[in-house]
N, C-alpha and C positions, 0 to 999 in steps of 0.2 A: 270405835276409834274416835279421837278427840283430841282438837287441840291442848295442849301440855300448860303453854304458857303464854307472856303479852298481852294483847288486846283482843286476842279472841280466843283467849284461856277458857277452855270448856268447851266449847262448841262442838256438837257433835257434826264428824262428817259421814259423809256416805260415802257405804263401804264396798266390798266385792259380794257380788250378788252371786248366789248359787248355782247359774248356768253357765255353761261348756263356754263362751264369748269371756268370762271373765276367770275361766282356768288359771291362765300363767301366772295375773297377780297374785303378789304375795308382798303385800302391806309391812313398813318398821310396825314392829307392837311400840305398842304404850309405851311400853315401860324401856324397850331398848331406846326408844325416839327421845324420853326425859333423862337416861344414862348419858347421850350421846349428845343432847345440847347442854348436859352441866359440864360436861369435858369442855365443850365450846365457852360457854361462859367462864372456865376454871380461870382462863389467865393467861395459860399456855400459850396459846396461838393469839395473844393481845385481845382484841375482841372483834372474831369473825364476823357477825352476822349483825349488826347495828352497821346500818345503810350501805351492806353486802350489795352485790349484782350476784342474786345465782344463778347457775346453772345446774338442772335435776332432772340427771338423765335416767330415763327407764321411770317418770315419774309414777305412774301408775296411779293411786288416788289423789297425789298430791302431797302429802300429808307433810313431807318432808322439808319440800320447796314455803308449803305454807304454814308453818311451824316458825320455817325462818322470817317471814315478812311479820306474823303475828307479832317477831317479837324483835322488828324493827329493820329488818332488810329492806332494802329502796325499791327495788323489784325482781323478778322471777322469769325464768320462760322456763316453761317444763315439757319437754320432751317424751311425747311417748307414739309409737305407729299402731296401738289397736284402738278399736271404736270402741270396747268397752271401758278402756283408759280414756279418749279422749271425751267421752261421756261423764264418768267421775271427777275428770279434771275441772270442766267446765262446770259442772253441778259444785262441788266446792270452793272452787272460785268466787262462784256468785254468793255461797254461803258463808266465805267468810268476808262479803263486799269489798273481796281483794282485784273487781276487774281494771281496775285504772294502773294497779300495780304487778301485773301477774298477768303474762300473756301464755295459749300453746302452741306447742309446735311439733305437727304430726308428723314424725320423720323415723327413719331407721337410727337410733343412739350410735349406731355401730359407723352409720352414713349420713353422717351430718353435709348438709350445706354449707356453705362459708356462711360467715355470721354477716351480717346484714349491716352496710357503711352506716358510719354513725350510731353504733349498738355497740352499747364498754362492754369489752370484753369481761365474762364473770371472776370474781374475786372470792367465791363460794359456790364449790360444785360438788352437790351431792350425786355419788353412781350407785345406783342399787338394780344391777343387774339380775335375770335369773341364777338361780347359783348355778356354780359347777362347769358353765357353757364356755367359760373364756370370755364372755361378750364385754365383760368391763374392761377388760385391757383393749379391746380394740374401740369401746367407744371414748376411753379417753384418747386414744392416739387420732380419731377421728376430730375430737373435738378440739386440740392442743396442733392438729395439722390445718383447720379450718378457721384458725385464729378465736377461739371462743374463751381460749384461759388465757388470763393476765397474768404476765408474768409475778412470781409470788402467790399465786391465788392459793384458797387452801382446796386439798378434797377431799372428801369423807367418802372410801369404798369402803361399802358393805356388799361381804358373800359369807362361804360357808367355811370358807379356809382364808389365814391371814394369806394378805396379797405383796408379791414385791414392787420395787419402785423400779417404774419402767423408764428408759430415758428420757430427761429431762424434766424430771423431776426425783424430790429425796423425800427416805422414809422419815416418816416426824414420829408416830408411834402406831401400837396395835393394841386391843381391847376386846378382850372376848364377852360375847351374852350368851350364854347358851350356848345355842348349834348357832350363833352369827359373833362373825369378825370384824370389825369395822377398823380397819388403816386409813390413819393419815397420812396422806403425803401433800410436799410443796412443791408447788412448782417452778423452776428454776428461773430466777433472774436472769437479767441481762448480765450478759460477761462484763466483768471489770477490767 
């Protein structure tokens, strides 16, 4: 696994290691993570991720969250509650000498905290939940009732079946890889 693009194009990161502690991760490949930042770059959605706020919930190695800072996001806090996640997180961090821009935060996606006064709320939220479980629907309703999505923000859910747009936010599009689904949705402005 490796950074795609940016300034730390190439870099290799550390990955899911073979024991029972790092089970549930399950890393974007290569190749879905470079499908799914040329859709970001296309045009579409203006240009997301050039000095973004994300948020990357269920980060697990990271890859995702620092994919985006690689290639120009302002900064990151990635979300994940296992010690073998927040062990990768930090290990990549440091690797890709992303710690002044790139914080974590050990928590349930599903139970988020309020987001912390004076923390802009993210404008690039990637959810890569287990598949199948429901947990992306309820960690974005976590994260959007806790104040962490700016209004407008974009999000990139990745599972195993396209997802719908749950209130208050709209479907922007869906793209299948394989066995994964990645839906875009925005998140709804302030009313006019």
């Amino acid at each position: 696994m490796r950074i795609i693009g940016g300034q730390c194009r190439g870099l290799t990161l550390a990955a899911v290691g073979k024991g029972d502690t790092a089970a549930h991760l399950r890393p974007t490949s290569d190749r879905v993570r470079e499908s799914l930042f040329n859709v970001l770059a296309g045009g579409r959605f203006g240009d997301p991720v050039e000095e973004a706020i994300v948020l990357d919930l269920f980060s697990g190695t990271g890859a995702l969250a620092l994919e985006a800072l690689s290639r120009g996001a302002a900064n990151a806090t990635l979300v994940d509650s296992g010690r073998a996640a927040q062990r990768l997180l930090r290990d990549n961090i440091t690797r890709c000498r992303m710690e002044s821009r790139a914080k974590t935060l050990s928590s349930d996606a599903t139970r988020l905290p309020a987001r912390p006064l004076g923390q802009p709320a993210a404008t690039l939220v990637f959810l890569d939940p287990p598949y199948g479980k429901g947990l992306g629907q309820q960690a974005l309703a976590s994260a959007a009732t806790q104040g962490w999505i700016a209004p407008d923000a974009l999000i990139v859910f990745e599972e195993n079946a396209a997802q719908p747009a749950p209130q208050g936010f709209t479907l922007s599009d869906q793209r299948r890889y394989g066995d994964t689904w990645i839906t875009f949705l925005e998140a709804d402005g302030p009313s006019q």
